[in-house]
N, C-alpha and C positions, 0 to 999 in steps of 0.2 A: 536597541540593536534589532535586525530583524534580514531575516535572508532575502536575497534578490527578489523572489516571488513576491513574496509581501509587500517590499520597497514597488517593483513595478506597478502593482495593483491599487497602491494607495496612490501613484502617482498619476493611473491611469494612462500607463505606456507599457509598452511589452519588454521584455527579458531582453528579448534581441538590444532595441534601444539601448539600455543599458549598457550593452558588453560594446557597441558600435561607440558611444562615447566612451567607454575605459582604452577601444583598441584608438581611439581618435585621440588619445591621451589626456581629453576634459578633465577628468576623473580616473581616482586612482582606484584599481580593485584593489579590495581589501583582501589581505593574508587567508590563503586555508588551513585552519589548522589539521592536525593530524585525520582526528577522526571529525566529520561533521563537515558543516558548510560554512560558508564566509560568511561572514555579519559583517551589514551596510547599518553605519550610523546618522547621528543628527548633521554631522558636518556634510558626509555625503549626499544623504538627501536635501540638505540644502543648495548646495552645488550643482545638485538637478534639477530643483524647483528654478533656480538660475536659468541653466542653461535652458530651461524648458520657456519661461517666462522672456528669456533675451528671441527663442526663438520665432515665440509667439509675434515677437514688435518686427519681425525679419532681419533679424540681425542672421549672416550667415553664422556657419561652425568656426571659423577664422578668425572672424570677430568678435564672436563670442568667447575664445581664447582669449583674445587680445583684452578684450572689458574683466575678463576673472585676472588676467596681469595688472590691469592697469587699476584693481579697484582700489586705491589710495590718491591717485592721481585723477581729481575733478575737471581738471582745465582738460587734461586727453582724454578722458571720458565723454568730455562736453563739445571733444572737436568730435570728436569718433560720431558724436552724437545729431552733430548739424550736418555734417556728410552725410549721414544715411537720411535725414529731413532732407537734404536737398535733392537724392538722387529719388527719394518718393514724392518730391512734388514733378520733376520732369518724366519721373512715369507716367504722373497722374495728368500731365500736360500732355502726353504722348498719348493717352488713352480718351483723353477727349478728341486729337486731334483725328482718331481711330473710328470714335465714335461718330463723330461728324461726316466721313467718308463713310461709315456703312449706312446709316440715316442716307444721306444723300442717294449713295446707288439705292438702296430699299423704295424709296420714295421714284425714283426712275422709273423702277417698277409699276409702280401705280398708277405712273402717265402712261406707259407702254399701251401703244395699241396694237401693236406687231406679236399678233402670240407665237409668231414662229423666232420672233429675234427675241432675244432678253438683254437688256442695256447691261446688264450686274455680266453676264458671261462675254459681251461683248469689249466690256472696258477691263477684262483681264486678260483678255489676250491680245 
């Protein structure tokens, strides 16, 4: 058992964090007793290594609900799981197609012999 402070600091995320996922209903706060402060346990801090770790792969806070509902259930965890594979590979499509278009104008640039015109300011407006 161990109070928030400590829980945060082993976890390497701040206080705030914490109480941001308890008010976003992730996680339960634990009881105050009378005198003293709340003790966060093993369950809890597991529950954050979760959602810390779902965060880390981009899983929003939504679906990172939805994966601590669903964790008995392999086949919707596994769809959950190729939907987010799919909308990171049409990012990752998107950002080549991004890439290619700034490549392009930058390279404009370097044929430019007009120091008064700039192709990159000319093809945005």
């Amino acid at each position: 058992m161990k109070t928030i402070g400590k829980l945060a600091k082993e976890l390497n995320i701040s206080i705030e964090t914490i109480r941001f996922y308890e008010r976003q209903g992730l996680i339960e706060q634990p009881l105050k007793p009378e005198s003293g402060y709340r003790m966060y346990g093993d369950a809890l801090t597991s529950q954050l290594k979760f959602i810390l770790n779902a965060k880390a792969l981009g899983f929003t806070l939504k679906e990172i609900e939805s994966l601590m509902s669903l964790s008995d259930s392999c086949a919707d965890i596994e769809s959950m799981g190729l939907q987010k594979l799919n909308l990171i590979r049409n990012k990752i499509a998107d950002l080549q197609r991004l890439e290619k278009v700034i490549q392009d104008m930058t390279d404009s640039c370097k044929a430019n012999q007009d120091p008064q015109s700039c192709p990159v300011i000319n093809s945005l407006k």
